[in-house]
C-alpha positions in Angstrom: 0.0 0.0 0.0 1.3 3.1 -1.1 -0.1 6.5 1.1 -1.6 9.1 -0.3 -0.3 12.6 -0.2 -3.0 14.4 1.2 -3.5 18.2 -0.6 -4.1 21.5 1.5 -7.8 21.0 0.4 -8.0 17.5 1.6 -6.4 18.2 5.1 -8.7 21.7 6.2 -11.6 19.8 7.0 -8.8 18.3 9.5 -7.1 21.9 10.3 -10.4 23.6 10.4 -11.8 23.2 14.0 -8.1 23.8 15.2 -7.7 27.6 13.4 -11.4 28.1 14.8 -10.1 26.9 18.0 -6.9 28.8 17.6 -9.2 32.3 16.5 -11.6 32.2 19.5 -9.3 32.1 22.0 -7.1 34.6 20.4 -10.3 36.8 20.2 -11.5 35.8 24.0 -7.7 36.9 25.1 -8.5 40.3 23.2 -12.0 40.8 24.6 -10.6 40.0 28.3 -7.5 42.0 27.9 -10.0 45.0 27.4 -12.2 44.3 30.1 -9.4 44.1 32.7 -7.3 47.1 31.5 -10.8 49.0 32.1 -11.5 47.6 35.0 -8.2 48.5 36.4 -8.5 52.1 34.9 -12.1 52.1 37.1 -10.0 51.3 40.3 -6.8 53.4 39.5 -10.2 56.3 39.2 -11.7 55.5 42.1 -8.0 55.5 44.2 -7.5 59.2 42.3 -11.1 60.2 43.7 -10.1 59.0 46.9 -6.9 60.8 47.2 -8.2 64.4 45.9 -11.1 63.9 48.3 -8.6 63.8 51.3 -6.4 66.5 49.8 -9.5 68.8 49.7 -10.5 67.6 53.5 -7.2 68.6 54.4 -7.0 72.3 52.5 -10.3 72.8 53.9 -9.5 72.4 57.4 -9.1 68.5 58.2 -11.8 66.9 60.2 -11.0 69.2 63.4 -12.9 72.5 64.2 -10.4 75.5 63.6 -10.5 79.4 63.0 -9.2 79.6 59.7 -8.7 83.5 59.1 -10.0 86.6 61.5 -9.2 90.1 60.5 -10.4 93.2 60.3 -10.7 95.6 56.8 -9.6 98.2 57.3 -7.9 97.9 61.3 -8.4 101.5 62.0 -11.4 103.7 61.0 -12.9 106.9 61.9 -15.8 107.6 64.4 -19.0 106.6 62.4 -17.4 104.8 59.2 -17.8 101.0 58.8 -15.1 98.6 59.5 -15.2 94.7 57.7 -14.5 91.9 60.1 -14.4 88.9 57.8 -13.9 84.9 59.5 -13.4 81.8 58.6 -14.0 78.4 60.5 -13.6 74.7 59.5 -15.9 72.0 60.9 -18.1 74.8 63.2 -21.4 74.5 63.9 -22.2 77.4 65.6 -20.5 81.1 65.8 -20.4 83.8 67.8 -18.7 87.1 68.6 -18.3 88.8 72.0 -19.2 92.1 71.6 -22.3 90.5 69.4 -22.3 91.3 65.8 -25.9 90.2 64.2 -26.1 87.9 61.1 -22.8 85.7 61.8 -22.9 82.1 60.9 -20.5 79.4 60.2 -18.9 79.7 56.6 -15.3 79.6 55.2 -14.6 82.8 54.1 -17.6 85.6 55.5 -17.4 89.4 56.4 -19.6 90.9 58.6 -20.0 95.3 58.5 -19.3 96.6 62.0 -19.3 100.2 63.1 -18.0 100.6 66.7 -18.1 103.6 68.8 -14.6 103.5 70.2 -11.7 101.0 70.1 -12.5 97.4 69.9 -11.4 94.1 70.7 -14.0 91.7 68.9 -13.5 87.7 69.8 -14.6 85.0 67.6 -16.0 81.9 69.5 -16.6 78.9 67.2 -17.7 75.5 68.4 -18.3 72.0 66.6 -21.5 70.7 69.0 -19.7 68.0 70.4 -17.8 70.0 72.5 -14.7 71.6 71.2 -14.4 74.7 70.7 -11.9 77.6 69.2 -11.6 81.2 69.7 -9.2 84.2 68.2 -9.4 87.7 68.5 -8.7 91.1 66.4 -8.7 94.6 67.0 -10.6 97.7 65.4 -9.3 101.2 66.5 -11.5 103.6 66.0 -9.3 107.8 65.6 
């Protein structure tokens, strides 16, 4: 018995199922390639989010109650003029000043118009309602 040589087109019906085989998997490989390089790209997103979260926390004042700013625009004024006293707290929920000055509330950056009589020494009391509290001071003189 002498063998036949088999042509191309006698042997693919042989091959076929194997290049199929070979195809899908290649293409399964592409699709799950994708699907994990996006799926990393959601949690490498998520860590960034994360992270800018916490830096803005922290510019804002952390997670403790603090005076921010407390100053007076301009420090010295005339009898009768107006004088700015602008605050800032972080983490306050209530706000006061000693001598009072109406309308204060807690906020970030807020100014307040105050026209005092003579020299003044206004305090800012700020507290978080669970019992800590913060307090700073600045001066108006009044000529």
């Amino acid at each position: 018995m002498i063998a036949e040589k088999k042509t191309l087109l006698q042997r693919v019906p042989r091959i076929m199922p194997v290049l199929v085989l070979i195809a899908a998997l290649y293409a399964a490989w592409i699709f799950y390639s994708r699907w994990n390089a996006e799926v990393e790209e959601r949690k490498a997103a998520h860590v960034r989010e994360i992270e800018r979260a916490r830096k803005d926390v922290e510019l804002n004042g952390g997670t403790q109650l603090k005076i921010r700013m407390l100053y007076a625009n301009p420090g010295a004024m005339r009898r009768g003029e107006s004088v700015q006293i602008c605050y800032g707290v972080a983490n306050a929920t209530n706000v006061s000043f000693d001598p009072p000055i109406p309308d204060v509330w807690p906020s970030m950056n807020r100014c307040v118009d105050v026209s005092p009589r003579s020299s003044t020494t206004y305090t800012l009391n700020a507290d978080d309602g669970a019992g800590h509290a913060d307090r700073a001071q600045v001066s108006v003189q009044v000529k």
